[in-house]
C-alpha positions as CSV (number, residue, x, y, z in Angstrom):
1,X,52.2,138.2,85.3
2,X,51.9,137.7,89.1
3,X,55.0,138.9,91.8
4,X,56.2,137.8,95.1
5,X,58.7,139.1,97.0
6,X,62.5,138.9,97.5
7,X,63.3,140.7,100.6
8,X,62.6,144.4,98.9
9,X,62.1,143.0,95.4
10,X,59.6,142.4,93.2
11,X,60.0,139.6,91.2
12,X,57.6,138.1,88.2
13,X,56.6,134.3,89.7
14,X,58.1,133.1,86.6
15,X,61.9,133.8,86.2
16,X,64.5,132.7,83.7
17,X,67.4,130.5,84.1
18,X,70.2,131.6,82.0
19,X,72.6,128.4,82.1
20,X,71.6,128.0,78.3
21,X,73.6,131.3,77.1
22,X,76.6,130.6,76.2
23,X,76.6,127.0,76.0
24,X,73.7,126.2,74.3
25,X,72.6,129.3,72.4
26,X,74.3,132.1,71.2
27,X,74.9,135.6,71.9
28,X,71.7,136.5,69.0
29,X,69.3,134.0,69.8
30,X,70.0,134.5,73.8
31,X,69.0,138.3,73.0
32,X,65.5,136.9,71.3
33,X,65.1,134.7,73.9
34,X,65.4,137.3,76.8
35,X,63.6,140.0,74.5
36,X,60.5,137.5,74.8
37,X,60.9,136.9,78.3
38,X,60.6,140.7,78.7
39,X,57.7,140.8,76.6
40,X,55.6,138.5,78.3
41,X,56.1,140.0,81.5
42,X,59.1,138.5,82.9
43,X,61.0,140.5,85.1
44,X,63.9,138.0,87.2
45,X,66.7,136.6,85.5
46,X,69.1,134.4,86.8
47,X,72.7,133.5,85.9
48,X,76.1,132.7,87.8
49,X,79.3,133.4,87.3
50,X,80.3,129.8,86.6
51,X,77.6,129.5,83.7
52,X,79.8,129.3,80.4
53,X,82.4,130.6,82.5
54,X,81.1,133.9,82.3
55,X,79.6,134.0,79.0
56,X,76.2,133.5,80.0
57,X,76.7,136.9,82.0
58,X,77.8,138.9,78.9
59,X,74.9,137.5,76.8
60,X,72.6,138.5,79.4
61,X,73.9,141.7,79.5
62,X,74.2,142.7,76.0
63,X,70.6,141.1,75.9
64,X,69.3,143.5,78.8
65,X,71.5,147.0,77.6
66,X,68.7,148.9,76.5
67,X,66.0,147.4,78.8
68,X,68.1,147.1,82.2
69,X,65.8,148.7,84.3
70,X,62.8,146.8,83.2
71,X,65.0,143.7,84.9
72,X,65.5,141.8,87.9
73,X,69.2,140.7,88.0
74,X,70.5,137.7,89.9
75,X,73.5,136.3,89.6
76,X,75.9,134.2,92.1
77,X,80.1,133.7,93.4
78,X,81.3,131.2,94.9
79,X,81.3,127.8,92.8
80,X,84.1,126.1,93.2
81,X,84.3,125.1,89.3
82,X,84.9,128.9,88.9
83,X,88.4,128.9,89.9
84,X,90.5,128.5,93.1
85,X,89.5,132.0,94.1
86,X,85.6,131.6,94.2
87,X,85.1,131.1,97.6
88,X,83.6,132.8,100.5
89,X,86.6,134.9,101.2
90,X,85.8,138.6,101.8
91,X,88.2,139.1,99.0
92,X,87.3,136.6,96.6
93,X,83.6,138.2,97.4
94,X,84.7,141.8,96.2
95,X,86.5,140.1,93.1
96,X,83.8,138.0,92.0
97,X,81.2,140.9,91.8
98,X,83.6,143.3,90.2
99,X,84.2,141.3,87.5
100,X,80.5,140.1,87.3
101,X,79.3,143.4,86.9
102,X,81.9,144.1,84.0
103,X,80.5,141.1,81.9
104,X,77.0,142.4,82.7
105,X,77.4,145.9,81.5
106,X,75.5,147.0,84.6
107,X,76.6,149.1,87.8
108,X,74.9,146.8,90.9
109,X,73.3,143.4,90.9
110,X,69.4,143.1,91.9
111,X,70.5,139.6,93.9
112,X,73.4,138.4,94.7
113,X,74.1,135.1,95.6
114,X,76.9,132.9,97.4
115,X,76.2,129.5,95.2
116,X,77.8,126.8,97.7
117,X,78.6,127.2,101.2
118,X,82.6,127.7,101.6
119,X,83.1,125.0,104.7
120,X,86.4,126.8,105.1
121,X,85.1,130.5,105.3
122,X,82.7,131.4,108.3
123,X,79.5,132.6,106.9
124,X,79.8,135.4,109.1
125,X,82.9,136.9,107.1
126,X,81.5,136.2,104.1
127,X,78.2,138.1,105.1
128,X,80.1,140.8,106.1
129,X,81.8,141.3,103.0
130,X,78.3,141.0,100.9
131,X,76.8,143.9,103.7
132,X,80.1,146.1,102.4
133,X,79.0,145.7,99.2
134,X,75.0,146.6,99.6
135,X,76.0,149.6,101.4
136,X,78.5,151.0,98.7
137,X,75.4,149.7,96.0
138,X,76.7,147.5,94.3
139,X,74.3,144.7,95.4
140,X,70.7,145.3,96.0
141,X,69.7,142.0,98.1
142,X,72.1,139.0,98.9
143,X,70.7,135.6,99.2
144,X,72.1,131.5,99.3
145,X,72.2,128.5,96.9
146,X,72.2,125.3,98.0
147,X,72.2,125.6,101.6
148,X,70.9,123.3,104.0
149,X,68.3,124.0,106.7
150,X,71.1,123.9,109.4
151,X,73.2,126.4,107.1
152,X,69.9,128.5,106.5
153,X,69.5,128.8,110.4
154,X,73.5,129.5,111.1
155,X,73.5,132.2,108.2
156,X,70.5,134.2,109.4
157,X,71.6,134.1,112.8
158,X,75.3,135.3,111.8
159,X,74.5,139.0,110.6
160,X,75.1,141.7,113.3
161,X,71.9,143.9,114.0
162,X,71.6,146.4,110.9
163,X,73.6,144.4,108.4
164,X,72.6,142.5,105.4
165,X,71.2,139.2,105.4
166,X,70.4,136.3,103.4
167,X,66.8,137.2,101.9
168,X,66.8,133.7,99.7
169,X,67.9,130.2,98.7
170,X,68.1,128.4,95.6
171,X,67.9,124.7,95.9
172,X,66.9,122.2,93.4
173,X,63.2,121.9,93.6
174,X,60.4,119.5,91.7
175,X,57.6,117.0,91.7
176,X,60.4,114.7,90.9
177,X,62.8,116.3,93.1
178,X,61.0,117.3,96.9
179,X,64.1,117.0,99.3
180,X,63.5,120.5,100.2
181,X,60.4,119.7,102.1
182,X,62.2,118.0,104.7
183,X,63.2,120.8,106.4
184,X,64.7,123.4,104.1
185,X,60.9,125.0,103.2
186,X,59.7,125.4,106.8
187,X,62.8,127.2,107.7
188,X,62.2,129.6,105.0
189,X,58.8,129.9,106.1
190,X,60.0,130.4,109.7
191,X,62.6,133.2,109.2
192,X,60.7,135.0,105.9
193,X,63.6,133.5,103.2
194,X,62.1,133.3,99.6
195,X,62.7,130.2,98.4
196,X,63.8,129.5,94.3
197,X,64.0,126.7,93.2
198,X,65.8,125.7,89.9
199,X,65.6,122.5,87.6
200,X,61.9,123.3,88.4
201,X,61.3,121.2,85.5
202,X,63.8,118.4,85.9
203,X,66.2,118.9,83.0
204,X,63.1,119.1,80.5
205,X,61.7,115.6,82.0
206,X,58.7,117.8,83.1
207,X,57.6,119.1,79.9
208,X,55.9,116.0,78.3
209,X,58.3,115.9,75.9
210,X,59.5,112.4,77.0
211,X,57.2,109.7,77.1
212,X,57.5,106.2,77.9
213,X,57.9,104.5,74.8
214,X,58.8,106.6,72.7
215,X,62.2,107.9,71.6
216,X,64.0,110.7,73.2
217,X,63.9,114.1,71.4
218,X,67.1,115.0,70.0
219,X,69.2,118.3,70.6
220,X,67.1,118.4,74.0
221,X,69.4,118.4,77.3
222,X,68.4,115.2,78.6
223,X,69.3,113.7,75.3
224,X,72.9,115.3,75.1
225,X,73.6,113.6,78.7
226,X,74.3,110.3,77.0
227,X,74.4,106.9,79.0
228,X,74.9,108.9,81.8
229,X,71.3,110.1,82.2
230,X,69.8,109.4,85.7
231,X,66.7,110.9,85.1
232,X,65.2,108.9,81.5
233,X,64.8,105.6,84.5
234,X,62.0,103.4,84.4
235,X,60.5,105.0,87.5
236,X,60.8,108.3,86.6
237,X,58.6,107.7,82.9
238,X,56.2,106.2,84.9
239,X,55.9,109.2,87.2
240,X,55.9,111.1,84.1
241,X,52.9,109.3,82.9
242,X,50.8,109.5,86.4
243,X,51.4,113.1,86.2
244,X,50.3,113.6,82.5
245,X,47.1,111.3,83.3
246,X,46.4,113.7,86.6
247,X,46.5,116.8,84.1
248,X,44.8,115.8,81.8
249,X,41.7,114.9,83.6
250,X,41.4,118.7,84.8
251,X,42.3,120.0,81.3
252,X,45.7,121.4,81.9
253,X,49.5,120.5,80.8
254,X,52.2,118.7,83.0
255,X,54.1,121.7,82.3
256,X,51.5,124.3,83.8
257,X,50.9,121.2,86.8
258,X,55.3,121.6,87.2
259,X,54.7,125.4,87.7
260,X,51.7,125.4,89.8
261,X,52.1,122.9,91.8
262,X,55.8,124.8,93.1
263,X,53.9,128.1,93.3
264,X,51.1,126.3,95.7
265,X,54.4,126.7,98.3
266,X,54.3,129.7,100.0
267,X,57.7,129.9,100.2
268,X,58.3,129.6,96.5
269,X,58.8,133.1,94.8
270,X,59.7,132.5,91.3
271,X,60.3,129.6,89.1
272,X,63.2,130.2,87.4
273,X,62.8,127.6,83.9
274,X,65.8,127.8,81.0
275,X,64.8,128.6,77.4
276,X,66.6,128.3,74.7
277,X,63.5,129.9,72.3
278,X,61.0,132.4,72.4
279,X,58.1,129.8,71.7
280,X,59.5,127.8,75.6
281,X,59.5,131.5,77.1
282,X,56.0,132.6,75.9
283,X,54.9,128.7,77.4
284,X,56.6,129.1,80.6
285,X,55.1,132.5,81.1
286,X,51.8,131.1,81.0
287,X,51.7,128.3,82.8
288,X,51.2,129.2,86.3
289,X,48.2,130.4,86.2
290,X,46.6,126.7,87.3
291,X,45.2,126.7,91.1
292,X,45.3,123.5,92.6
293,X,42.7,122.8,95.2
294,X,44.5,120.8,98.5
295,X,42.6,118.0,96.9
296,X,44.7,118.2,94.1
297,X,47.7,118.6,96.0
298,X,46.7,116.0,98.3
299,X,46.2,113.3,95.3
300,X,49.8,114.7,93.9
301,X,51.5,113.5,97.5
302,X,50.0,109.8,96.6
303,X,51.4,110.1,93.2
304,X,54.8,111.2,94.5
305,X,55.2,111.4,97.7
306,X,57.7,113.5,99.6
């Protein structure tokens, strides 16, 4: 398993999401599922306060209580659905990660990350609060979810000389999903931010499990979004079905092309995936290993272009 790096940490290029713990598997099979993770080389797991309202912390943390220092950490404050304290106030910042580091058993976080901007909090306060708690160390790096380019720019700008600083952002990120390449990429590029990007797979659209024509797989998380589902459309199988054909023809998967292709970014560090079973770890760990030449990439931008 490959690294890159986030700010002074080492992450495996293949990460895993851990929105599935607590909510769609359980305390024993999240233990399997992060055991296997481990085993095949995966070192970065990600969570959030907000997942399972904290239960996907304590699985994770059970899950990592005799391995903890073979792991990455990363987990984030700040979402709004947590609670009418989860903002970007200095206290609410100190809060959060206390009671974050109780559910993961552990005594500092490898990443910690602010999940939304707080438009009522300068970034500035809430950076200084996050510098606090790096220095006391309780919090290895800091980094950002789903800021903008503009935010990125006003947040690295903010810290005073010395103090921490946002080392990353986590924005939604796919071949069906490239929003980020208008602007948020090339200002990671431009100030050294790693960039993470999650639903790297769509929601499971990316797989191959869903084809056109054929019927949805049940129990999958697509499937349990009922008629609400924005992403089983018409234009989306047929993307599906472009990038199946493009894989095929150079021998590979549409799940190794859903990997690779976010790794060609040098911005991208890790590509953080949900599992809910060994089997999908032990296939996500081994399906970045795909080079794509730029005429690959540049056939790719005709398929689905930016």
């Amino acid at each position: 398993m490959q690294t890159r790096r986030i700010g002074s940490l080492d992450v495996s290029v293949v990460g895993l999401g851990c929105n599935n713990f607590g909510t769609r598997i359980d305390a024993v099979q999240t233990e399997r599922v992060v055991g296997a993770a481990l085993d095949a080389g995966i070192n970065f797991f990600d969570t959030a306060e907000q997942y399972a309202r904290g239960q996907s912390e304590e699985y994770l943390g059970r899950a990592l209580s005799l391995r903890r220092s073979q792991a990455i950490v990363a987990t984030k404050f700040g979402h709004p659905a947590s609670g009418p304290e989860s903002g970007g106030r200095p206290e609410n910042v100190r809060k959060a990660l206390e009671g974050s580091l109780r559910r993961l058993g552990t005594d500092y976080v490898d990443l910690y990350q602010m999940h939304r901007p707080d438009p009522n909090v300068p970034v500035a306060e809430t950076l200084g609060a996050l510098d606090e708690l790096v220095k006391a160390g309780k919090v290895r790096e800091i980094g950002s979810s789903n800021f903008s380019a503009e935010q990125i720019r006003q947040a690295d700008e903010a810290p005073r000389a010395g103090a921490a600083r946002f080392v990353s952002v986590q924005n939604e990120y796919s071949l069906v999903q490239r929003q980020p390449e208008s602007g948020v990429l090339a200002e990671c590029e431009r100030r050294g931010v790693a960039f993470i990007p999650y639903f790297p797979l769509s929601s499971g659209l990316l797989t191959g499990k869903f084809r056109k024509g054929q019927p949805v797989p049940e129990g999958t998380r697509i499937a349990n979004m009922g008629p609400q589902n924005r992403l089983l459309t018409d234009e989306n199988l047929d993307l599906v079905e472009r990038l199946v054909a493009f894989s095929e023809s150079r021998g590979h998967t549409l799940l190794e092309l859903a990997f690779s292709w976010l790794l060609s970014r040098p911005a991208v560090a890790s590509v953080i995936a949900g599992a809910t079973r060994p089997e999908q770890v032990h296939a996500n760990a081994s399906a970045a290993n795909w080079k794509l030449s730029e005429t690959d990439l540049r056939e790719l931008d005709t398929i689905q272009p930016t």
